[in-house]
PyMOL Python script that loads the backbone (N, CA, C, O; Angstrom):
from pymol import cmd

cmd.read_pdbstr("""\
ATOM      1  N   UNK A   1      -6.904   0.888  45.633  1.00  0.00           N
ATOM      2  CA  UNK A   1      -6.892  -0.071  44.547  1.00  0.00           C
ATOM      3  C   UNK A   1      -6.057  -1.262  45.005  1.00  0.00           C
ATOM      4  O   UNK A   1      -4.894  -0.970  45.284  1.00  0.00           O
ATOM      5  N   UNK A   2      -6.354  -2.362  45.123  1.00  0.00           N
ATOM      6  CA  UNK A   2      -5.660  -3.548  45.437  1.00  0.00           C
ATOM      7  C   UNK A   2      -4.886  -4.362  44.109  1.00  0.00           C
ATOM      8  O   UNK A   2      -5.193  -4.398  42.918  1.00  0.00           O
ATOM      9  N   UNK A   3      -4.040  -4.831  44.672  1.00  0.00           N
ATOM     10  CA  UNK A   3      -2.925  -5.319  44.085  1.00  0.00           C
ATOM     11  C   UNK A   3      -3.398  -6.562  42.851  1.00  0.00           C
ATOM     12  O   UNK A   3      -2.747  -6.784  41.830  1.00  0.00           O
ATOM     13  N   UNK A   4      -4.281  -7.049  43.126  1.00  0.00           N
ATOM     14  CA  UNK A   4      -5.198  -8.024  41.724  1.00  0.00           C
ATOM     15  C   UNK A   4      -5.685  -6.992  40.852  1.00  0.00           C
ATOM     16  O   UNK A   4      -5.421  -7.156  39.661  1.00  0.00           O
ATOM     17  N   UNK A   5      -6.369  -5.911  41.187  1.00  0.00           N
ATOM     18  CA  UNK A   5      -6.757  -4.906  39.916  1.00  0.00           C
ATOM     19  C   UNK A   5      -5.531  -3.962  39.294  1.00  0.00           C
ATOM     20  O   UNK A   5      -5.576  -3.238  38.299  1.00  0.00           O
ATOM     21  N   UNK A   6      -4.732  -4.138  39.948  1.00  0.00           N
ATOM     22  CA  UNK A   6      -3.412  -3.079  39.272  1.00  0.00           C
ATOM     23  C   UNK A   6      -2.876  -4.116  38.382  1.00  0.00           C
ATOM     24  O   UNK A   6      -2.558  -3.873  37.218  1.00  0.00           O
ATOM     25  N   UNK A   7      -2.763  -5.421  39.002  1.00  0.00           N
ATOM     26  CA  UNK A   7      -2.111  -6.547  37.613  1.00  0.00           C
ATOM     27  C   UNK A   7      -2.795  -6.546  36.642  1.00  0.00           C
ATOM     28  O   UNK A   7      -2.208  -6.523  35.560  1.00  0.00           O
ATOM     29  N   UNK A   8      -4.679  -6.576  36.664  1.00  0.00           N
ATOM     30  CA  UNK A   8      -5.225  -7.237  35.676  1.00  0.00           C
ATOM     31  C   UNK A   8      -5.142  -5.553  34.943  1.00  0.00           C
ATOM     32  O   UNK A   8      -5.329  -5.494  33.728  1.00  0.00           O
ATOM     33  N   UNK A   9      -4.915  -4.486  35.565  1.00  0.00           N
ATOM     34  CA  UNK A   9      -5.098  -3.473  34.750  1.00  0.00           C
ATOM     35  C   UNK A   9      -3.848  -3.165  33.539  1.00  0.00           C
ATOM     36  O   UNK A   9      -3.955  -2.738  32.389  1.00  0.00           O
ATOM     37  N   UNK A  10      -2.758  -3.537  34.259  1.00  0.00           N
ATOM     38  CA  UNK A  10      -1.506  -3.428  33.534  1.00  0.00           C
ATOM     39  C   UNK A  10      -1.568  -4.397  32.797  1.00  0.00           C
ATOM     40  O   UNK A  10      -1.166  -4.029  31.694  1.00  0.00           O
ATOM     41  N   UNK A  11      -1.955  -5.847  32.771  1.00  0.00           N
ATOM     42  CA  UNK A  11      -1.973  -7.165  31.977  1.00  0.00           C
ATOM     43  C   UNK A  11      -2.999  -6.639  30.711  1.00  0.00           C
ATOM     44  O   UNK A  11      -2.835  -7.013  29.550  1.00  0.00           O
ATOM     45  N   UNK A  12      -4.201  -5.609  31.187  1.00  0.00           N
ATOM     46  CA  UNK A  12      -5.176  -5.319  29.877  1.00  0.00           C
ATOM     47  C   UNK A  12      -4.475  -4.270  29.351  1.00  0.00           C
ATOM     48  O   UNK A  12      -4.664  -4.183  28.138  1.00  0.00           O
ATOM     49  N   UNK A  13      -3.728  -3.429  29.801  1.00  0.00           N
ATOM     50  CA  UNK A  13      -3.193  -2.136  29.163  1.00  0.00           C
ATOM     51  C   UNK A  13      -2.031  -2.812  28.299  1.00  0.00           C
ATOM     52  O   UNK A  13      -1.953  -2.281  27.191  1.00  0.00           O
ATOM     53  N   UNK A  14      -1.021  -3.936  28.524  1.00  0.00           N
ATOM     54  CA  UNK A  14       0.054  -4.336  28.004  1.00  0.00           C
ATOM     55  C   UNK A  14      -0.416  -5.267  26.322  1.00  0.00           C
ATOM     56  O   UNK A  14       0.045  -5.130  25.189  1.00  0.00           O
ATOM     57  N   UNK A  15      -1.506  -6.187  26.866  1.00  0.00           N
ATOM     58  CA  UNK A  15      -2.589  -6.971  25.959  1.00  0.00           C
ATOM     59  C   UNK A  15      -2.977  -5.894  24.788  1.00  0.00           C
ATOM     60  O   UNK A  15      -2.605  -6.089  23.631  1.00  0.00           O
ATOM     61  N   UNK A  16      -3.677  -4.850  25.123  1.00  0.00           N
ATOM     62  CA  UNK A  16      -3.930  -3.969  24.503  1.00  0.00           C
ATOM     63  C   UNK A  16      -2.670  -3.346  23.200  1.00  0.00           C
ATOM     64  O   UNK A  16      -2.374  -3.794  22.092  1.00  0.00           O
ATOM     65  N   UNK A  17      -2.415  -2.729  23.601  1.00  0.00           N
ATOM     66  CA  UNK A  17      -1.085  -2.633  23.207  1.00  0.00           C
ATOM     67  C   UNK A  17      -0.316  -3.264  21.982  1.00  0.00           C
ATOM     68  O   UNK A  17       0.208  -2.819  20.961  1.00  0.00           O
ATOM     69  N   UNK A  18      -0.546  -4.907  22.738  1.00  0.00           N
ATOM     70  CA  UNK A  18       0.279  -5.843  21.888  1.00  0.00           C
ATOM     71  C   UNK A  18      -0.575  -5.677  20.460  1.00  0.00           C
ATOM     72  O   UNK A  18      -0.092  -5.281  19.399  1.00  0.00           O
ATOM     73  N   UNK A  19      -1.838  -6.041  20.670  1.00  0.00           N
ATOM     74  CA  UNK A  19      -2.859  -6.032  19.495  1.00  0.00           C
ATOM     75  C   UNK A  19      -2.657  -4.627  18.773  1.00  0.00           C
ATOM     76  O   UNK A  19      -2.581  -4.638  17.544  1.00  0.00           O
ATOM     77  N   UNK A  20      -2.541  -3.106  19.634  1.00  0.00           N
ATOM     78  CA  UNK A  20      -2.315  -2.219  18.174  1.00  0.00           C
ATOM     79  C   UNK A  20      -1.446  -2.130  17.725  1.00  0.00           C
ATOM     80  O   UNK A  20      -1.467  -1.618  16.606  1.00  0.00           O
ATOM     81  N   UNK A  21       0.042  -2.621  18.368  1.00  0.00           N
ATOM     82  CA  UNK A  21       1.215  -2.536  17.630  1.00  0.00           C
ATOM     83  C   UNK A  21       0.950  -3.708  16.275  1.00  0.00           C
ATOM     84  O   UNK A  21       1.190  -3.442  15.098  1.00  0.00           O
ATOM     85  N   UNK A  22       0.518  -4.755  16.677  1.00  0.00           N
ATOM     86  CA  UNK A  22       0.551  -6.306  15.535  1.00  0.00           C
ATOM     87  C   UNK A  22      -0.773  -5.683  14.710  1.00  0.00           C
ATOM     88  O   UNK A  22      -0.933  -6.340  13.682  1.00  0.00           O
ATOM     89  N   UNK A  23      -1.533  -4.869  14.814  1.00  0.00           N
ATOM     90  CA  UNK A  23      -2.656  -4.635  13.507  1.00  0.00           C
ATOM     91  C   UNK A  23      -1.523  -3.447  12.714  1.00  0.00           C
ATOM     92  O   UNK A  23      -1.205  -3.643  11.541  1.00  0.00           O
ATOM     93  N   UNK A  24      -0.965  -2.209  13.500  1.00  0.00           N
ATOM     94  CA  UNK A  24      -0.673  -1.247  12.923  1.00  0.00           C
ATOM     95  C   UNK A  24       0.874  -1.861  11.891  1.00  0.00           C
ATOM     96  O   UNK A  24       1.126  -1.466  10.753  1.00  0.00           O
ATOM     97  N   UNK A  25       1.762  -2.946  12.736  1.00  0.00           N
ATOM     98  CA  UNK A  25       2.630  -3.956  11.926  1.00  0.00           C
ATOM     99  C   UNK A  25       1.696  -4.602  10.659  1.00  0.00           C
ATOM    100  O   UNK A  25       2.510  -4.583   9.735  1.00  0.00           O
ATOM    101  N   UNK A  26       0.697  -5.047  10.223  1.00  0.00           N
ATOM    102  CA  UNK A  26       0.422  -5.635   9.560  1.00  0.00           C
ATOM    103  C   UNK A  26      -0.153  -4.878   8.857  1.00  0.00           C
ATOM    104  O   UNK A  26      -0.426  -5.557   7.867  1.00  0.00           O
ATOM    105  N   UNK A  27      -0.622  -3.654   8.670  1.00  0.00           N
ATOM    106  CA  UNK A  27      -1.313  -2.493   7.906  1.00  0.00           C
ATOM    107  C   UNK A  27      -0.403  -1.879   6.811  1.00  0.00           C
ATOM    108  O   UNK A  27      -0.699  -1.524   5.671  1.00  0.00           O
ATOM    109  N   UNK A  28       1.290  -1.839   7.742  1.00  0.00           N
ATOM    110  CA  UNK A  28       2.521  -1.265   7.101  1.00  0.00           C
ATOM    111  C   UNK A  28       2.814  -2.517   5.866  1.00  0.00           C
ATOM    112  O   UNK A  28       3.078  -2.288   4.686  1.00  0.00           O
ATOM    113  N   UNK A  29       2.674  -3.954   6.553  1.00  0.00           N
ATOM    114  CA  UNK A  29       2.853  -4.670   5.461  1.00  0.00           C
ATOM    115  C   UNK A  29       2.434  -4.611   3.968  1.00  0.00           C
ATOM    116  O   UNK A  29       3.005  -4.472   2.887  1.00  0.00           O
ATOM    117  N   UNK A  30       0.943  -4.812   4.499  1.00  0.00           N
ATOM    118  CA  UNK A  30       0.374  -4.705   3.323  1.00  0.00           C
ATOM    119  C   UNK A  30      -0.013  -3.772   2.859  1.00  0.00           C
ATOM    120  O   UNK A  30      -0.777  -3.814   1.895  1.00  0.00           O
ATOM    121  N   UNK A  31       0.400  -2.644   3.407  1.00  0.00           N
ATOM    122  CA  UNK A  31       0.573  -1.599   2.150  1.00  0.00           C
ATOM    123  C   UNK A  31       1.950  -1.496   1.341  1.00  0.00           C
ATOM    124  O   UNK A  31       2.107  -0.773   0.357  1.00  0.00           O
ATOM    125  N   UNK A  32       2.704  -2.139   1.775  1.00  0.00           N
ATOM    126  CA  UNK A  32       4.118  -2.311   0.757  1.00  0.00           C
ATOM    127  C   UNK A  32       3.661  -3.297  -0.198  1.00  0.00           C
ATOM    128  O   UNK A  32       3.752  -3.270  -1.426  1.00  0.00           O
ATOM    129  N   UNK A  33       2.982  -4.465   0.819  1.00  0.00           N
ATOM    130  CA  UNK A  33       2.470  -5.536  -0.666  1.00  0.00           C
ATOM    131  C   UNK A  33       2.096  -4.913  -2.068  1.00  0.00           C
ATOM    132  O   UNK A  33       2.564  -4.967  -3.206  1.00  0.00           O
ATOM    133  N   UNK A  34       0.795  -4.161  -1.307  1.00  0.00           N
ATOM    134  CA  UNK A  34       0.010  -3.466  -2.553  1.00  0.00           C
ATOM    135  C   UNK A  34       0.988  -2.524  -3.275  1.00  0.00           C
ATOM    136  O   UNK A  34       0.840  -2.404  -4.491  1.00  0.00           O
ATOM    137  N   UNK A  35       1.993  -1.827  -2.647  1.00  0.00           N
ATOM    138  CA  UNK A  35       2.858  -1.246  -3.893  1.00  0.00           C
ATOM    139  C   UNK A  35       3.556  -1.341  -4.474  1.00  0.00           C
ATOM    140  O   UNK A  35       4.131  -0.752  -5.390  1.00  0.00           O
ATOM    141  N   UNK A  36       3.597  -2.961  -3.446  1.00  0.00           N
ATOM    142  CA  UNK A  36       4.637  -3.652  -4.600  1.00  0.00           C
ATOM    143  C   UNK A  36       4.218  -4.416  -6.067  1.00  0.00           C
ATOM    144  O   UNK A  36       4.889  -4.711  -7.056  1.00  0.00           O
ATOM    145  N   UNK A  37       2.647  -4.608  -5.687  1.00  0.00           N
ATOM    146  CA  UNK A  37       1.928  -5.045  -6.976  1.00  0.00           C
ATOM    147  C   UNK A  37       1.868  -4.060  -7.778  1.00  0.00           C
ATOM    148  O   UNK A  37       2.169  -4.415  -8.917  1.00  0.00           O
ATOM    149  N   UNK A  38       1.586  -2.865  -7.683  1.00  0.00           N
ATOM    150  CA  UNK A  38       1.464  -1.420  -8.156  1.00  0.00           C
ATOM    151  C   UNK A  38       2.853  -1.671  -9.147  1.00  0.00           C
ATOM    152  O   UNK A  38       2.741  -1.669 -10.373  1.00  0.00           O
ATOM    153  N   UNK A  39       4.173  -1.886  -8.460  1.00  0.00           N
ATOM    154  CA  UNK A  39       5.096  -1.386  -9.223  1.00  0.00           C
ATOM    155  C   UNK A  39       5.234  -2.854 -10.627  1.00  0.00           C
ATOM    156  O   UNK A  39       5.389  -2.648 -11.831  1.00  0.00           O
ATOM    157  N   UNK A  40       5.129  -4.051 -10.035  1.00  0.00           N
ATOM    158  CA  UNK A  40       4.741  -5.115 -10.645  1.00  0.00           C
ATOM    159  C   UNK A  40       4.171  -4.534 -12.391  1.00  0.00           C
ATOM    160  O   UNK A  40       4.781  -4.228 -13.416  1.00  0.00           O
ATOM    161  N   UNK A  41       2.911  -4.594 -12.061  1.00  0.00           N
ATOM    162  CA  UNK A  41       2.263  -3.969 -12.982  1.00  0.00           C
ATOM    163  C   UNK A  41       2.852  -3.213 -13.862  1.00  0.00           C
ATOM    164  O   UNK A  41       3.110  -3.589 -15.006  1.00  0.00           O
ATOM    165  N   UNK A  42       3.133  -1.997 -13.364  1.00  0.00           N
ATOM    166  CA  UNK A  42       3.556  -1.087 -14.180  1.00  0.00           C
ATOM    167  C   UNK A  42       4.813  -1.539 -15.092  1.00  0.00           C
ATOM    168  O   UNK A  42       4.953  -1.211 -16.270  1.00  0.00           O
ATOM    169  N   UNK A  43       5.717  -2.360 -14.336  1.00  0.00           N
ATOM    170  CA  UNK A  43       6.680  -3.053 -15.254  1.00  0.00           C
ATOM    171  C   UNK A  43       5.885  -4.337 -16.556  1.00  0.00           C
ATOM    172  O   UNK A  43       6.328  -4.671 -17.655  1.00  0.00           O
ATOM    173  N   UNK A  44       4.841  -4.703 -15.969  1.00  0.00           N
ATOM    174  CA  UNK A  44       4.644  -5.488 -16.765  1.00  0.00           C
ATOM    175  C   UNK A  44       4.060  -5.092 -18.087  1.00  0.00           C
ATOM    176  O   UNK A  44       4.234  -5.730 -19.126  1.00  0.00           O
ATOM    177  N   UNK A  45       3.097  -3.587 -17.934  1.00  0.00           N
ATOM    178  CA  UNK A  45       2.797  -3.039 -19.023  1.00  0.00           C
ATOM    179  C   UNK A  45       3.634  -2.655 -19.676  1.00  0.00           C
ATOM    180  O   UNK A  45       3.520  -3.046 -20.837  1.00  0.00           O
ATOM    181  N   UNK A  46       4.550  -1.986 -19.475  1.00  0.00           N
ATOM    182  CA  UNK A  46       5.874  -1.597 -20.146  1.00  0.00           C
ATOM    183  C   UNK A  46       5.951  -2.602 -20.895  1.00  0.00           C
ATOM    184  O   UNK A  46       5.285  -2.572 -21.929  1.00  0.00           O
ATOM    185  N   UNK A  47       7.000  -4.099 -20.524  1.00  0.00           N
ATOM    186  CA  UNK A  47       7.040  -4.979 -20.771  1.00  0.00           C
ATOM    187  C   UNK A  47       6.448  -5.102 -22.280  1.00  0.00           C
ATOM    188  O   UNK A  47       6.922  -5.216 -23.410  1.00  0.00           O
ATOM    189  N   UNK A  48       5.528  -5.043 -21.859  1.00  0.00           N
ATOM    190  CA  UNK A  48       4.058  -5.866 -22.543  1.00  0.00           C
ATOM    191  C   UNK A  48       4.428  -4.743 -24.174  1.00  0.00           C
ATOM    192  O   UNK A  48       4.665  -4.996 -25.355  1.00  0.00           O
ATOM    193  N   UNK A  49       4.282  -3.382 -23.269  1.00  0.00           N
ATOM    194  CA  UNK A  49       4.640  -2.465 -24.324  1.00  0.00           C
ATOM    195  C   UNK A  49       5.604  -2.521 -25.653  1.00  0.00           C
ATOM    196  O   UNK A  49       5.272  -2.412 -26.834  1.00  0.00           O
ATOM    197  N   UNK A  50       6.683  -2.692 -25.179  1.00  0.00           N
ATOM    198  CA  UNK A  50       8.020  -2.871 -25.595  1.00  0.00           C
ATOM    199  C   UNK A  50       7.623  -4.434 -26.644  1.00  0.00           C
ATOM    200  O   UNK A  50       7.976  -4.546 -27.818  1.00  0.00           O
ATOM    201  N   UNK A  51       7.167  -5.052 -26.194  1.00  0.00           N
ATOM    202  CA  UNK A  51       6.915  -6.575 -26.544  1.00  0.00           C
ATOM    203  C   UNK A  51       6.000  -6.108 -28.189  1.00  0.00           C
ATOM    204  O   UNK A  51       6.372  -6.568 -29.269  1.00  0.00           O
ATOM    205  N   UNK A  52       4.791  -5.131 -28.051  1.00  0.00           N
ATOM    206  CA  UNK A  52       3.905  -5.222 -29.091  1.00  0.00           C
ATOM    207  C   UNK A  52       4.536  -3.978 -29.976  1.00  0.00           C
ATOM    208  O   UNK A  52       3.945  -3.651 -31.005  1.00  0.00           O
ATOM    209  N   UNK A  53       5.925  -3.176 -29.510  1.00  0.00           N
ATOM    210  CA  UNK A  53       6.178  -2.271 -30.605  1.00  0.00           C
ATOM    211  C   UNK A  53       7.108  -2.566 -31.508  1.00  0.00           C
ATOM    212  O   UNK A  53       7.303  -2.094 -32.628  1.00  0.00           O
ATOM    213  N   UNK A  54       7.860  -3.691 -30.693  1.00  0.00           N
ATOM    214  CA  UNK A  54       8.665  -4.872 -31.475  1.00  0.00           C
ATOM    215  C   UNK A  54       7.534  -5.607 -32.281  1.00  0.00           C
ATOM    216  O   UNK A  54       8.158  -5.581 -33.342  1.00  0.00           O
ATOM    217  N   UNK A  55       6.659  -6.082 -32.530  1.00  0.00           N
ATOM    218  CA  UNK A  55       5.889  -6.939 -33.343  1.00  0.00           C
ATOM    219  C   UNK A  55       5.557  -6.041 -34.381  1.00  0.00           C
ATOM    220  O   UNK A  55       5.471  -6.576 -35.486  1.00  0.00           O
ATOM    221  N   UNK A  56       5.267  -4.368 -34.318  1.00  0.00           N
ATOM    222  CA  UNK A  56       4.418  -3.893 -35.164  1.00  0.00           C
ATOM    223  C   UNK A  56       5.605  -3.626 -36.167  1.00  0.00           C
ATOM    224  O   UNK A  56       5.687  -3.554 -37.393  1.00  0.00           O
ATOM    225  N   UNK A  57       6.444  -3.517 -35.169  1.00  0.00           N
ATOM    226  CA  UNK A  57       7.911  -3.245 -36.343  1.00  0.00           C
ATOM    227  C   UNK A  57       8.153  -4.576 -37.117  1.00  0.00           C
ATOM    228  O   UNK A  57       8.128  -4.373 -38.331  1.00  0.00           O
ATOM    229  N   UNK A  58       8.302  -5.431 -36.897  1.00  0.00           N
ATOM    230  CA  UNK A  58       8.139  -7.205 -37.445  1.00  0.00           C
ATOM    231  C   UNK A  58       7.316  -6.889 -38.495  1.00  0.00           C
ATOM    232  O   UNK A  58       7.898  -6.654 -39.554  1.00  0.00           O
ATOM    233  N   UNK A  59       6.186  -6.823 -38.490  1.00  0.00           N
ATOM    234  CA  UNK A  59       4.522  -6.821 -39.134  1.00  0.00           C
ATOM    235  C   UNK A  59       5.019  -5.812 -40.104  1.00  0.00           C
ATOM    236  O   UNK A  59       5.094  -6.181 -41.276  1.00  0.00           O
ATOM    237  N   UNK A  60       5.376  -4.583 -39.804  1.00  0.00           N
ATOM    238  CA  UNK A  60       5.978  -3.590 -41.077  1.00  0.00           C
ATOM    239  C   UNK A  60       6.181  -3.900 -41.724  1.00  0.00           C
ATOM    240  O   UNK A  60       5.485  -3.925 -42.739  1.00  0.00           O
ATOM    241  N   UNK A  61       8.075  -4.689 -41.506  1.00  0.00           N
ATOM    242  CA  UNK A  61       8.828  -4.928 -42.333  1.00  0.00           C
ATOM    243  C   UNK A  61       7.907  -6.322 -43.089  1.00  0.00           C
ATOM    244  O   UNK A  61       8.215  -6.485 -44.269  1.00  0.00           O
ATOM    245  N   UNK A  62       7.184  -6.992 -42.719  1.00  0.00           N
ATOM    246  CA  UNK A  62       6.868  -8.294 -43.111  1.00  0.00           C
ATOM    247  C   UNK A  62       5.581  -7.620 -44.546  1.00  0.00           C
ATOM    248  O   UNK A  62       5.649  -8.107 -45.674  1.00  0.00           O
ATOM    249  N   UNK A  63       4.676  -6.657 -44.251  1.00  0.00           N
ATOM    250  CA  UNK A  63       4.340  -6.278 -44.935  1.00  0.00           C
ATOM    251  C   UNK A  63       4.628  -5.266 -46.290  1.00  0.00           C
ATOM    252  O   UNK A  63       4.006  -5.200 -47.350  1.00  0.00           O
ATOM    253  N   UNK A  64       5.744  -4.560 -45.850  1.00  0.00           N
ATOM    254  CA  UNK A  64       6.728  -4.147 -47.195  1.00  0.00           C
ATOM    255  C   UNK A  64       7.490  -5.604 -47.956  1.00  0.00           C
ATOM    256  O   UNK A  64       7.720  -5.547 -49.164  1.00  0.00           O
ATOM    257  N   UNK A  65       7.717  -6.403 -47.465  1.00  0.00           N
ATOM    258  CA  UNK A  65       8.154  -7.659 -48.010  1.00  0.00           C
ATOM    259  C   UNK A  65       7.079  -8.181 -48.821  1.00  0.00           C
ATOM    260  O   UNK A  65       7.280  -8.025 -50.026  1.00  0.00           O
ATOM    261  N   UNK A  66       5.975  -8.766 -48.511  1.00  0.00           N
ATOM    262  CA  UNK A  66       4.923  -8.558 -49.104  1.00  0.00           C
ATOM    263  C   UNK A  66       4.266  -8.193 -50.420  1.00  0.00           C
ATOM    264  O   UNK A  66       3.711  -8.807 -51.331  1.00  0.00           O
ATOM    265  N   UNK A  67       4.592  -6.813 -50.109  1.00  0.00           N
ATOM    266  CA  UNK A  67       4.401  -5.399 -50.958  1.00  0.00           C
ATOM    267  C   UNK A  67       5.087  -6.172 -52.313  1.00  0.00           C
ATOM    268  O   UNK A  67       4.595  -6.859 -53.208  1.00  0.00           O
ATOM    269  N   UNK A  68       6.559  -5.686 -51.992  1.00  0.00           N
ATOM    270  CA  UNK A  68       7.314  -5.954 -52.841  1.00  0.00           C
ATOM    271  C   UNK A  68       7.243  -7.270 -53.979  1.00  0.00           C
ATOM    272  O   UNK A  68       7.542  -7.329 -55.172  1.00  0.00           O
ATOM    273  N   UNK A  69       6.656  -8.364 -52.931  1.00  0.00           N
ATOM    274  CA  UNK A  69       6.772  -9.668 -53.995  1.00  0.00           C
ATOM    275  C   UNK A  69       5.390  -9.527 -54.747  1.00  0.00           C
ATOM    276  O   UNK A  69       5.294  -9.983 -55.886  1.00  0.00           O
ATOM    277  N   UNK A  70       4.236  -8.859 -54.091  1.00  0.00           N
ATOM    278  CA  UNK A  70       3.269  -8.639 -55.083  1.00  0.00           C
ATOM    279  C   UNK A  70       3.831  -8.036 -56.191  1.00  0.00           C
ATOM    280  O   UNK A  70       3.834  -8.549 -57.310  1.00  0.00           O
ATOM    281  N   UNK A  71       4.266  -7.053 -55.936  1.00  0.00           N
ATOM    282  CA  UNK A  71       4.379  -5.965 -57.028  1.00  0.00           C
ATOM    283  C   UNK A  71       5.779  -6.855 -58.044  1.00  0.00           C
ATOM    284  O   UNK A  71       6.153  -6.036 -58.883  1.00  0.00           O
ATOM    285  N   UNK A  72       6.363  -7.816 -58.150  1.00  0.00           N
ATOM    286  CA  UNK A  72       7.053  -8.215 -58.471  1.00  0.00           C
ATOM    287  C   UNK A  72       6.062  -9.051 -59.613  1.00  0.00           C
ATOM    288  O   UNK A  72       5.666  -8.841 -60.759  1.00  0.00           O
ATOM    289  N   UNK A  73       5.930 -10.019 -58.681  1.00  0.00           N
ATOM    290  CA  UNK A  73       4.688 -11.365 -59.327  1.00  0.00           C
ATOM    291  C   UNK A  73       3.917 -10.069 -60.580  1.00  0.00           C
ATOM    292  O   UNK A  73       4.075 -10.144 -61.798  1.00  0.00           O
ATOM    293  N   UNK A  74       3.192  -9.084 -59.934  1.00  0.00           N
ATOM    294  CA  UNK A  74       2.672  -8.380 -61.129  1.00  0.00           C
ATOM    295  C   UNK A  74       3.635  -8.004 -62.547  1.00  0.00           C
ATOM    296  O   UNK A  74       3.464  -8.207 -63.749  1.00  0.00           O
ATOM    297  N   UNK A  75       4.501  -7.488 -61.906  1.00  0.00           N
ATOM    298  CA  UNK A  75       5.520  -6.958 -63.456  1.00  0.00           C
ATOM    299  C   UNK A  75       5.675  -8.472 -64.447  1.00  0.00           C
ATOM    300  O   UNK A  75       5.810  -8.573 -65.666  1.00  0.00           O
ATOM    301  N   UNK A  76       5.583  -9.703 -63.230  1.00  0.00           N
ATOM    302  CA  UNK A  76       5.647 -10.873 -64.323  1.00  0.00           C
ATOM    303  C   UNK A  76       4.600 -11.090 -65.033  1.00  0.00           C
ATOM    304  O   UNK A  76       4.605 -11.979 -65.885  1.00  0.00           O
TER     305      UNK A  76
END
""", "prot")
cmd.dss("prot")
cmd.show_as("cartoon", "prot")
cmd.util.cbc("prot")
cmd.orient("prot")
């Protein structure tokens, strides 16, 4: 084997290489991305949650208030 095919062999084996380390680096990325949207989400439903059980409690009380002044206005 001469000394030009041992370079270009080591230059394709090193080349090689570089490319599966930088796909298998970028695979790890974006799978943190995606779980980081994952966790995103899940906070935001919460969120969201918390947000509409506070309103229904609002809406309750707003509708016993309500209640009350009907039933008031009636006795008048």
């Amino acid at each position: 084997m001469s000394t030009a095919s041992k370079v270009t062999l080591l230059a394709t084996t090193i080349g090689s290489l570089a490319i599966i380390w930088n796909v298998h680096s970028r695979q790890v990325e974006d799978r943190a991305s995606l779980h980081q949207g994952i966790i995103k989400d899940i906070e935001r439903q919460e969120k969201k949650k918390i947000e509409n059980q506070y309103k229904l409690v609002q809406q309750q009380e707003l509708a016993k208030l309500y209640k009350k002044a009907e039933k008031r206005d009636a006795e008048q």
